[in-house]
C-alpha positions in Angstrom: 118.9 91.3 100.9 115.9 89.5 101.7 114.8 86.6 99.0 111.4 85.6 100.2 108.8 83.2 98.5 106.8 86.7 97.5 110.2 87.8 95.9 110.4 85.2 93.9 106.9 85.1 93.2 107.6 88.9 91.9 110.4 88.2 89.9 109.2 84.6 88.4 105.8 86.1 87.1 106.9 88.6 84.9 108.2 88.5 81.1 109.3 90.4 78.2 106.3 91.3 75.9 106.1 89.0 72.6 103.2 86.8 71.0 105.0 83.6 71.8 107.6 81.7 72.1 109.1 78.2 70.1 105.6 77.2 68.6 104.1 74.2 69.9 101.8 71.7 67.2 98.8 73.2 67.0 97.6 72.1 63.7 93.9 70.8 65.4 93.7 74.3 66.6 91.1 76.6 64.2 91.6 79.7 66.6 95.6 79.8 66.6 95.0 82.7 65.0 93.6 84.3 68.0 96.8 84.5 69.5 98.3 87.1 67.2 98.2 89.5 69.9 98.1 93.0 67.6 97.4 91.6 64.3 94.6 93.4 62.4 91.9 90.2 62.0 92.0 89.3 66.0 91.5 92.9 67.4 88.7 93.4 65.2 87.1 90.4 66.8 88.3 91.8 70.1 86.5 94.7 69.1 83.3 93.3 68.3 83.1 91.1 71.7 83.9 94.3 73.9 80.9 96.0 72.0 78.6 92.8 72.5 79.4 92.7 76.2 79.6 96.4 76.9 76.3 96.3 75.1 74.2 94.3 77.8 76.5 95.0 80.8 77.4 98.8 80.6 75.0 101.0 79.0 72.7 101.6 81.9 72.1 104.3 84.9 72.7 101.0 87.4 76.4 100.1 85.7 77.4 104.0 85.8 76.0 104.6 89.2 78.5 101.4 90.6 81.3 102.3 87.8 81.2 105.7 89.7 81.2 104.4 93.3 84.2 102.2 92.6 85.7 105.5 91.3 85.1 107.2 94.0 87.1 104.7 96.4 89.7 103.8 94.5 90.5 107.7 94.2 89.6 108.6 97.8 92.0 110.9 99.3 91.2 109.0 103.0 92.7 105.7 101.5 96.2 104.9 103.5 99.2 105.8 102.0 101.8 103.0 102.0 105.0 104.7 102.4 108.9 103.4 102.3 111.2 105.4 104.2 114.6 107.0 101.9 117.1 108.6 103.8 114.9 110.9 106.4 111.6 111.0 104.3 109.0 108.7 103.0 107.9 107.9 99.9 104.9 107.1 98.8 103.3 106.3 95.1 100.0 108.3 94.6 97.2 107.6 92.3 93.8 110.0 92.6 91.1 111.5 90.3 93.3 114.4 89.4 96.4 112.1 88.8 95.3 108.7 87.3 98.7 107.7 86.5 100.1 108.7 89.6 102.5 110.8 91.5 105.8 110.0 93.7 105.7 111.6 96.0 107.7 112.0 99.9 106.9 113.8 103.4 108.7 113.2 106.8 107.4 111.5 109.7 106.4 113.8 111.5 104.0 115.5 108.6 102.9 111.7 108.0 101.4 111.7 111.4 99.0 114.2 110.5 95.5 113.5 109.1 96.2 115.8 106.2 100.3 115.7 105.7 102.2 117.9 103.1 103.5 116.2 100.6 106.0 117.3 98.4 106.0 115.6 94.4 108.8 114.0 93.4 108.1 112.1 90.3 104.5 113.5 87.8 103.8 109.9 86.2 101.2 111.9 84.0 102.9 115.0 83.2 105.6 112.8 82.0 103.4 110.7 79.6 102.2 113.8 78.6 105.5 115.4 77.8 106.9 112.0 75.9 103.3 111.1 74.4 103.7 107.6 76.1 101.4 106.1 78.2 103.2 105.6 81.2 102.5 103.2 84.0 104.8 103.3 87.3 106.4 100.3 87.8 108.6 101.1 91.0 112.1 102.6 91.5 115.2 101.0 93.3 117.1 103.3 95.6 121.2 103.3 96.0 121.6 102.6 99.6 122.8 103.7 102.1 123.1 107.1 100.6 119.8 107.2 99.2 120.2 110.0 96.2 119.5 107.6 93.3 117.2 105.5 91.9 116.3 103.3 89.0 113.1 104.3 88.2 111.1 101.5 86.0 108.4 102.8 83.6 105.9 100.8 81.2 103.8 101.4 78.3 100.1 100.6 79.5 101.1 98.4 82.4 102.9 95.2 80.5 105.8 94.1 82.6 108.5 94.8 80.4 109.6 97.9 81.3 112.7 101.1 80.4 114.9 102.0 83.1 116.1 105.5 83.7 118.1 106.8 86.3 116.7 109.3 88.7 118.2 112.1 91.1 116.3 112.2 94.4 118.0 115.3 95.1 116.9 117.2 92.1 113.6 115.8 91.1 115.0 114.8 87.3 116.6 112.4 85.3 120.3 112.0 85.2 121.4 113.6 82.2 123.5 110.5 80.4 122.7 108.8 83.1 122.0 105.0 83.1 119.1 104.2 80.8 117.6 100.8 79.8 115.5 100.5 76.6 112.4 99.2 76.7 112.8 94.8 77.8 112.3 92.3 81.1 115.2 93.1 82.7 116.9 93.2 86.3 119.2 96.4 86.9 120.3 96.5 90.7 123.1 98.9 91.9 126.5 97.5 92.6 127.8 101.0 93.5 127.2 104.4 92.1 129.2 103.7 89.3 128.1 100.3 88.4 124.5 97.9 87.4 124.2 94.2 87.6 122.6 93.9 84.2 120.6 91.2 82.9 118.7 91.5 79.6 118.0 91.2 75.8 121.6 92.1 75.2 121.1 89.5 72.1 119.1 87.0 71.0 121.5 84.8 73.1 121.0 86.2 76.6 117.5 85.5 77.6 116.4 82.1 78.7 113.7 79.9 77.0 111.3 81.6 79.6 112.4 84.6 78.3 114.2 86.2 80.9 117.7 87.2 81.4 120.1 84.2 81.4 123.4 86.6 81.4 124.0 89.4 84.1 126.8 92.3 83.3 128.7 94.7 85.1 127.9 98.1 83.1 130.2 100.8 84.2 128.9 104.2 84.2 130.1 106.3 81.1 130.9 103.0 78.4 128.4 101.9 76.3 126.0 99.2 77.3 127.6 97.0 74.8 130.9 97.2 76.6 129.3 95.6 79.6 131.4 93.3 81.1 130.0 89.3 82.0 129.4 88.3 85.5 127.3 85.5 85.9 125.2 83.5 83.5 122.4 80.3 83.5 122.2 77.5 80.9 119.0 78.6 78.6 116.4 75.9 79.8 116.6 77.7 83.5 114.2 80.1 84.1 116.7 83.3 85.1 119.5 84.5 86.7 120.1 88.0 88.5 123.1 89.4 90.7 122.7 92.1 93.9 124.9 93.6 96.6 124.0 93.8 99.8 124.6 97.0 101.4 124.1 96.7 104.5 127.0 99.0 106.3 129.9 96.6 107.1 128.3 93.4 105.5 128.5 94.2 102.0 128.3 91.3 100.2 127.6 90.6 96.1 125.5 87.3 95.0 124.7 85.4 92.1 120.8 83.7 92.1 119.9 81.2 89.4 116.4 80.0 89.3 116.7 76.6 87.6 112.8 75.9 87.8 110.0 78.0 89.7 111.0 75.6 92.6 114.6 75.2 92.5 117.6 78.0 93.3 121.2 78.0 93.7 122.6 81.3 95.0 126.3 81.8 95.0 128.7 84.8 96.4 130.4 86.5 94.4 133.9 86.8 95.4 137.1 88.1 94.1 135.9 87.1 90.6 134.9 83.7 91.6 131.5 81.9 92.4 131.1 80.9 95.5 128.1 78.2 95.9 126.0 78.0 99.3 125.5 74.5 99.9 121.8 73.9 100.3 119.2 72.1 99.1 117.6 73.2 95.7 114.5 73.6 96.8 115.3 75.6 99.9 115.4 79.4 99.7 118.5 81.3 101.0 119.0 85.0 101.7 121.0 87.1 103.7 121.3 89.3 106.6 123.8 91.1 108.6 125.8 88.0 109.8 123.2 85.4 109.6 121.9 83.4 106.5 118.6 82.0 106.4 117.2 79.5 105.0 113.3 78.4 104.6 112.7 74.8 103.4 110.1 73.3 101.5 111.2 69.5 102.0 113.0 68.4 105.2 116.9 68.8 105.5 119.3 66.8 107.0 121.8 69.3 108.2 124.5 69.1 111.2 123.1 65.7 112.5 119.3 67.2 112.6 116.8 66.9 110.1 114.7 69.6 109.7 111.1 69.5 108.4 109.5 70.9 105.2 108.3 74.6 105.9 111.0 75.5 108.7 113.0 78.6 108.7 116.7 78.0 109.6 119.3 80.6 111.0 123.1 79.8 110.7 126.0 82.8 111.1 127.2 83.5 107.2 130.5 83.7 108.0 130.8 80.2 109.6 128.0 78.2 107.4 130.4 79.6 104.6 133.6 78.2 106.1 132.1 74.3 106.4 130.1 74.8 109.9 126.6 73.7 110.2 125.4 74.4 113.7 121.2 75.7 112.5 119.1 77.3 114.8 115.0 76.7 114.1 113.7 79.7 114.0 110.2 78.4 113.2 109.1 74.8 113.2 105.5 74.2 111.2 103.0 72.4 112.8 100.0 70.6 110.6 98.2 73.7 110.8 100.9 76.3 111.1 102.6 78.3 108.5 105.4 80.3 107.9 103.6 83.8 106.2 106.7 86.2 105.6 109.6 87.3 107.7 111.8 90.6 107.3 114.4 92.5 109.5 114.7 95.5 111.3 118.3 96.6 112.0 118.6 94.3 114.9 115.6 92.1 114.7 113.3 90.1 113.2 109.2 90.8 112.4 107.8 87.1 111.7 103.9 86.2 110.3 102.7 83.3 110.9 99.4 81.3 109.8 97.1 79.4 112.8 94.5 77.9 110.7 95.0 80.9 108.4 94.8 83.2 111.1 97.5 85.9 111.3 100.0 85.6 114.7 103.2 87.9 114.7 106.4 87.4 116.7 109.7 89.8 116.6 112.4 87.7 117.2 116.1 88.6 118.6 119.6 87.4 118.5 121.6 88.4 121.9 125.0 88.7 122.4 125.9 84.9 122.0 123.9 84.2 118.8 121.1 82.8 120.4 117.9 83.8 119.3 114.9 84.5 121.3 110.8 84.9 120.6 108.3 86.8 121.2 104.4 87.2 120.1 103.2 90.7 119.6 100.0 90.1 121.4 96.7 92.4 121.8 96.2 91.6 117.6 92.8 90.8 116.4 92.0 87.2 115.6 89.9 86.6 112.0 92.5 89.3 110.5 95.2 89.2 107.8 98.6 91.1 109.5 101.1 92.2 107.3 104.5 93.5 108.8 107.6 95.0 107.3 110.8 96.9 108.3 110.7 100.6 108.3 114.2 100.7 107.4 116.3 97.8 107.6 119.9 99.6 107.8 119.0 102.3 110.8 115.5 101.3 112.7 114.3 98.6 115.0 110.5 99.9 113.5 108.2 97.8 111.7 105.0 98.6 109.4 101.9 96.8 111.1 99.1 96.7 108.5 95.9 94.6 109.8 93.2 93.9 107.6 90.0 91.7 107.3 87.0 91.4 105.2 84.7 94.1 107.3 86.9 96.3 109.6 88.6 99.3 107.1 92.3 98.2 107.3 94.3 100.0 110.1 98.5 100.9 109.8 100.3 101.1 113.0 103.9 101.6 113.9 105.6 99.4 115.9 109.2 99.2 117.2 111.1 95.8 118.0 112.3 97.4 120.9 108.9 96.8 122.5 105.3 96.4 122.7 104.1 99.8 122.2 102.1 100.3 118.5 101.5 103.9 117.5 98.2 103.8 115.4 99.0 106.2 112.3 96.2 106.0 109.7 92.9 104.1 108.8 90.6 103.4 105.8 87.6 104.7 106.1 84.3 102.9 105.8 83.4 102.3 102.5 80.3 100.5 103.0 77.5 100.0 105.6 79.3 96.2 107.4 76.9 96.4 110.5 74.5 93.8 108.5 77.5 91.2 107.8 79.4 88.8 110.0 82.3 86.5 109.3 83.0 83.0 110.0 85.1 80.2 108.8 84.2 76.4 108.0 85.3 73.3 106.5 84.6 71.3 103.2 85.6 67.8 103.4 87.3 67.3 99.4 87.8 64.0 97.8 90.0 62.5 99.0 89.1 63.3 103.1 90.8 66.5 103.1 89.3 69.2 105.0 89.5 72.3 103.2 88.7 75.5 105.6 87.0 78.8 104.0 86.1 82.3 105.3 82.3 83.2 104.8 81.0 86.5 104.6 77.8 86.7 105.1 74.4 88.5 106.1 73.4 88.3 109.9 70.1 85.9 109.8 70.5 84.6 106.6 67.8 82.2 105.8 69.6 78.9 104.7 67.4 78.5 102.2 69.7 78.4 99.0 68.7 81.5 97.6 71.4 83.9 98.7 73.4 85.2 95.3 76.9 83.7 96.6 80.6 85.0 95.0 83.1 82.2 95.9 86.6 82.9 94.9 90.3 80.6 95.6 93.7 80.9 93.8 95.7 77.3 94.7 98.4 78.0 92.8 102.6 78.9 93.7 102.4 78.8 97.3 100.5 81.9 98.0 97.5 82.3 100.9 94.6 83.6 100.3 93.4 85.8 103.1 91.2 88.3 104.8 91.0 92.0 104.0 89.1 94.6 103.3 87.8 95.6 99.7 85.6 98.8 99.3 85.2 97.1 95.8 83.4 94.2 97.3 81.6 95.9 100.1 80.0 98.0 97.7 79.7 95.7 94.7 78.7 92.5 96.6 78.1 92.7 100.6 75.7 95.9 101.0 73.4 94.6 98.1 73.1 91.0 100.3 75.2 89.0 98.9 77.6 86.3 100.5 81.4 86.6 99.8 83.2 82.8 100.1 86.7 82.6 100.2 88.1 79.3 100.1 91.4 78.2 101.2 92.0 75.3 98.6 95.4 73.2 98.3 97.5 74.3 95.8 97.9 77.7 98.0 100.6 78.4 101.0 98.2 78.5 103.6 99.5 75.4 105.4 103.1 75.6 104.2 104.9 74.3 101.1 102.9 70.6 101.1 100.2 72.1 101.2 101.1 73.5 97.8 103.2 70.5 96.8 99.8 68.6 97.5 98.0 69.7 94.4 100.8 70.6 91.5 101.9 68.5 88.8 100.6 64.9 88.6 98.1 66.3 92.1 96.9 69.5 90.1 93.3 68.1 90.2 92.8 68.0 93.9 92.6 72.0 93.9 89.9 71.8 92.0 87.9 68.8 93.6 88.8 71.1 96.9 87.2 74.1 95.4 84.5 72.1 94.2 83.9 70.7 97.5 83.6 74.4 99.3 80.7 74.6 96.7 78.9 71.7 97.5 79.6 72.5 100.9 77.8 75.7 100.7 75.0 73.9 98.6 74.5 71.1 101.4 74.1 73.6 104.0 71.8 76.0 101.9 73.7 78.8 102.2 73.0 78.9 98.1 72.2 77.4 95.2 73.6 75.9 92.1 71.1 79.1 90.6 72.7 81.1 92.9 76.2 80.4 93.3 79.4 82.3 90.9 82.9 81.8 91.2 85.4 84.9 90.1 89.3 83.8 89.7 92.2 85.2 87.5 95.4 84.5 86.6 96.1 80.8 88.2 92.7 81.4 89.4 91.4 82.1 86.1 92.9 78.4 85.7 90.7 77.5 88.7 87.4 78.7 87.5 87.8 77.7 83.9 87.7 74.4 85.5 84.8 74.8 87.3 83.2 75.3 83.9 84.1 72.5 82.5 84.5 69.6 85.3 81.7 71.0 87.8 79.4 73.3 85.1 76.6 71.9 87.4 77.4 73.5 90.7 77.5 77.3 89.8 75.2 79.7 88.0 77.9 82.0 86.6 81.0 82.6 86.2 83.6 85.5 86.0 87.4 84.3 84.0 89.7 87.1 84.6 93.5 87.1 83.0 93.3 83.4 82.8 95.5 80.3 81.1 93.4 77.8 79.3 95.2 76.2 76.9 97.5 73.8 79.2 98.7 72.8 75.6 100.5 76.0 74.6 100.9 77.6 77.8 104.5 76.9 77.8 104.9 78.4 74.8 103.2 81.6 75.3 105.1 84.8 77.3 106.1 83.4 80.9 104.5 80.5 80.3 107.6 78.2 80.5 108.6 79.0 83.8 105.6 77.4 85.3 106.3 74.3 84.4 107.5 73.3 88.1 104.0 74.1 88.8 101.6 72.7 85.8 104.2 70.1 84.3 105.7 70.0 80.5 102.6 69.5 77.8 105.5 68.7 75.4 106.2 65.6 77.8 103.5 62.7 76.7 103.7 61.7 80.7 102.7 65.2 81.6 100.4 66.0 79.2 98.6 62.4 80.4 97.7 64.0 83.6 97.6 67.6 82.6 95.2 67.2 80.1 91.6 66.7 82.2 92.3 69.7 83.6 93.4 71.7 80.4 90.3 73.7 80.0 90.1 74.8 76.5 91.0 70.8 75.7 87.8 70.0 77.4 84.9 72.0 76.0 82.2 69.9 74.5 79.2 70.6 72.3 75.8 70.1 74.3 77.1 70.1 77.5 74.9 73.5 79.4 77.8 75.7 81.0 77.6 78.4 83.4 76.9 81.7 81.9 80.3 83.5 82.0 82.5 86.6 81.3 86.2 86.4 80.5 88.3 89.4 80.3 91.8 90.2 79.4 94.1 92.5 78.5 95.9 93.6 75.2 99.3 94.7 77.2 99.1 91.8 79.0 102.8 90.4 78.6 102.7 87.6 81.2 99.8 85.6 80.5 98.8 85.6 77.1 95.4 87.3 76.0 95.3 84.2 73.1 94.2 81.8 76.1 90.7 83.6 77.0 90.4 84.7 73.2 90.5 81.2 72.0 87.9 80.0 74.4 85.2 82.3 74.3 85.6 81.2 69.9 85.3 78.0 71.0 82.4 77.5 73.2 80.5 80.4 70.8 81.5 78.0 67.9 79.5 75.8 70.1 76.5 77.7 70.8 77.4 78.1 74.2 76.1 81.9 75.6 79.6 83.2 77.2 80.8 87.2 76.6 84.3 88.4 76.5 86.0 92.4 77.6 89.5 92.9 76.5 90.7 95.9 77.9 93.4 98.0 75.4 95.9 98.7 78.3 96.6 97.1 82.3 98.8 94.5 81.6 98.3 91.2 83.9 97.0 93.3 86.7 93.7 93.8 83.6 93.8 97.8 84.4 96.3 100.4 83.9 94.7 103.4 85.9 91.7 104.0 88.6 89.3 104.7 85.8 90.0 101.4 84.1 89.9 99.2 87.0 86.2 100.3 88.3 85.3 100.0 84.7 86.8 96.2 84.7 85.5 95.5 88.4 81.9 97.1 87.2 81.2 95.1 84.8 82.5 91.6 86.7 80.1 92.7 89.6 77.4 93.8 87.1 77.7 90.4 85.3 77.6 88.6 88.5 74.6 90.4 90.5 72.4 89.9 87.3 72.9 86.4 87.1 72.8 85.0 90.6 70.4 87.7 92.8 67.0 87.5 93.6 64.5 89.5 92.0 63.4 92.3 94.2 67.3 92.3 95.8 
């Protein structure tokens, strides 16, 4: 079972949907209201903001024409299908003009090879809607393994994460009559065996944590009620979750307990004749499993076996023997200053490892012989400004790997490679979705605040004349450890690139792109220096004329909505526009809205007069003031969205319109955090960002 940072990252930011959680004091606060995600007085002010901004951005031939062109290449039939092998076929979830929900859908290797394979539908994501009258969005399916007949299949209404969970027969295309079904909730549901779930969910109003996810996991036996699910492991209330798995791996299976105390801090234990049995490591490291050998990737150095091991290193011990008291570690990667550990995942005998170079993609297979020692090797002959993304082809009977390589020009390119050797088989590529043979790439260096140097990827036009009038789209995230890199957008090519513009992508602490300090450099207490460091790629851009304040936007969502919003209000003088997408806002009452508390290993506890001290200048909707000119800008949001509440953009745009200040707002009905729940939706919400954006910063006559 592999329990990677992106695991967690996937399991952490999702929630059960709900307005909010224990209320917070708020009584300063005239928009509360605002938060009342489905009551009739806001979404009639919803409505009237998505007809004011649909108004000036959406009604003309030049919206529809790009609302059309994004269409067009999010439905394209050429785009690469992603598959997941299952037993002898692969899978692969479909989304196109004629099915906007999407199809699952399977073919076998040798059809997948061809330019046009045969697929053959598995599960009609719209025909289903349409036969229950439920707007259904996919949300994934788990298969039984090894014998790969069932799945859970996870469904939600208009995208939110909380999702129901229906049991599905590979074999005969249908649901299992009286099979196992979870109502609608945030739940985990893994298979133990055929006959058996981990559960954790809403069983009561007792078994979900304060962060509102599952804090008890049962054993549900096939045929009993739900209610006569039998307790396994459980988590004090003020974690964030727990969850149980097997491993199934063919003569290694293996069950485990995982308790996430913070966003930051695990415990994982075996389960074991009816007993927990805790791995001894560090909190803060991340453990998972694999065949014989447990790993174990550290964000703070351990002291382990007389050796101590730095922050960011990825550890190997044999299971069997770390279990029993031993502690002989092998390093299977050791960060440098500029060096990262990406992602790792195994084949059936080896490992694929990414690793960042100055946020430059390398990737190594690494080995373990006879005697346990393990040996490495760099896949060579990859290109160098590219993002690589590798992952097993089937981790219980293949030494294959997955080789996707991306970057900001280049249409992305998927290979198949074996750990056996170098060979790569090159099996699909995007086509060109826009005319790149104008643009070049490069990367440079902001000096932030405090004397850090903070690197960013430009995209810009060949012979650009530096002299700050080029319409500029800087983006960043700095937030939970994740790297912003290269890759190739159709979206942006179109929307952005072929009309002149310059694409900045800043790699601002905060992020993973240097290893855990780099992200432990700006949370908490530190949460400011991702912001000076995005500030400083702007005024880096500024001093060397690639732009202009005039001329210079900034997009962000989520934790990058975070970002942006304080660009607004800490640096409005740098940019010319700006585009808030999904954000939080309201540092105040985050914790208390959705998924909110979980993230307090990242932003701190606003309930805490410490935290609050330092949180607080960089609390956005805290910080708006009358008379102070802001950046034009457009927030969006979503109704469905259950993860980070819609109240956060809602009560903004009141406020600074309260104030006089000019800013529009979009809330789309459906899409959950992701803002879109279909094709159509997305190039809507992507039209009108890029729409807002061109007519603010270009050039007349551009």
């Amino acid at each position: 079972m592999k329990l990677t940072r992106m695991f967690f990252l996937f399991l952490l930011m999702t929630t059960i949907a709900t307005t909010s959680n224990a209320a917070a004091p708020a009584d300063d606060d005239p928009y509360l209201w605002l938060e009342d995600v489905l009551g009739a007085k806001p979404l009639e002010w919803v409505k009237q903001e998505n007809v004011k901004s649909t108004g000036e951005l959406a009604g003309t031939p030049e919206f529809k024409a790009l609302q059309e062109r994004f269409l067009k290449i999010l439905d394209s039939k050429d785009r690469i299908p992603a598959v997941s092998k299952i037993g002898d076929e692969y899978y692969n979830f479909w989304r196109d003009a004629e099915h906007p929900r999407g199809i699952w859908r399977r073919t076998t290797l040798a059809e997948y090879r061809k330019e046009n394979p045969a697929w053959e539908t598995v599960l009609d994501v719209d025909a289903l809607g349409k036969a229950e009258d439920v707007s259904w969005v996919w949300k994934g399916a788990e298969v039984l393994r090894p014998e790969c007949k069932r799945c859970l299949v996870s469904l939600s209404r208009g995208g939110a994460d909380a999702t129901v969970v229906r049991e599905f027969d590979l074999e005969t295309k249908q649901f299992v009559p009286d099979g196992f079904s979870l109502p609608e909730s945030k739940s985990d549901a893994g298979w133990k065996d055929r006959n058996h779930l981990y559960v954790g969910m809403a069983f009561d109003s007792t078994t979900m944590t304060t962060s509102g996810y599952p804090r008890v996991v049962k054993l549900w036996a096939r045929g009993t009620p739900l209610s006569a699910a039998t307790p396994v492991t459980e988590t004090p209330p003020t974690d964030v979750r727990v969850f149980a798995f097997r491993d199934h791996t063919p003569g290694f299976e293996r069950d485990f307990a995982y308790r996430i105390m913070t966003f930051y801090s695990t415990r994982l234990f075996q389960l074991r004749d009816g007993k927990e049995v805790k791995v001894d490591k560090p909190d803060d490291a991340i453990a998972d499993v694999w065949r014989e050998w447990i790993f174990f990737q550290l964000r703070t150095p351990w002291t382990v076996g007389g050796h101590t091991y730095p922050g960011g290193s990825l550890l190997a011990a044999k299971f069997d023997d770390f279990m029993a008291g031993k502690r002989e570690m092998q390093a299977l990667f050791t960060p440098t200053p500029r060096t990262s550990l990406a992602g790792y995942s195994n084949t059936r005998h080896a490992m694929v490892m990414e690793v960042l170079d100055n946020v430059r993609s390398r990737v190594y297979v690494l080995r373990p012989d006879d005697s346990g020692h393990w040996t490495t090797t760099l896949v060579k002959g990859l290109p160098e400004f590219s993002s690589i993304g590798a992952r097993p082809v089937d981790p219980f009977d293949s030494d294959g790997y997955w080789l996707t390589i991306t970057d900001f020009l280049t249409p992305s390119s998927l290979y198949l490679g074996s750990a056996d050797n170098d060979a790569r088989e090159k099996l699909k590529q995007t086509p060109a979705f826009f005319d790149a043979s104008h643009d070049a790439v490069s990367q440079h260096e902001a000096v932030s605040k405090d004397g850090t140097k903070i690197p960013y990827f430009e995209v810009a036009p060949k012979g650009l004349k530096y002299d700050g009038s080029a319409p500029t789209m800087l983006t960043g995230y700095g937030g939970f450890e994740v790297s912003e890199l290269p890759y190739y957008s159709g979206i942006r090519g179109t929307g952005w690139l072929e009309r002149g513009g310059v694409y900045v992508l800043a790699n601002i602490r905060g992020g993973g792109e240097f290893g855990p300090a780099w992200h432990q450099a700006a949370i908490k207490q530190n949460r400011e220096r991702c912001y000076e460091d995005f500030a400083a790629v702007a005024k880096d851009l500024i001093a060397r004329k690639v732009t202009s304040p005039a001329h210079l936007g900034c997009i962000g969502g989520s934790n990058g909505g975070l970002l942006v919003g304080n660009m607004i209000t800490q640096y409005p003088q740098l940019f010319g526009a700006v585009v808030c997408e999904q954000p939080l806002l309201d540092m105040k009452r985050y914790s208390h809205l959705l998924a909110g508390a979980s993230w307090m290993g990242e932003y701190g506890d606003p309930d805490n007069p410490k935290d609050w001290a330092y949180m607080k200048p960089w609390s956005p909707y805290q910080n708006v003031k009358k008379g102070v000119k802001y950046p034009r800008t457009l927030f969006t949001s979503s109704t469905r969205d259950d993860r980070v509440h819609p109240g956060h953009a809602r009560k903004m745009v009141a406020r600074m319109q309260a104030d006089g200040d000019d800013v529009l707002y979009y809330e789309n009905v459906e899409g959950g955090h992701a803002g879109a729940a279909d094709s159509k939706q997305q190039a809507f919400m992507s039209a009108l960002a890029y729409t807002f954006l061109w007519r603010q910063l270009g050039r007349p006559g551009m």
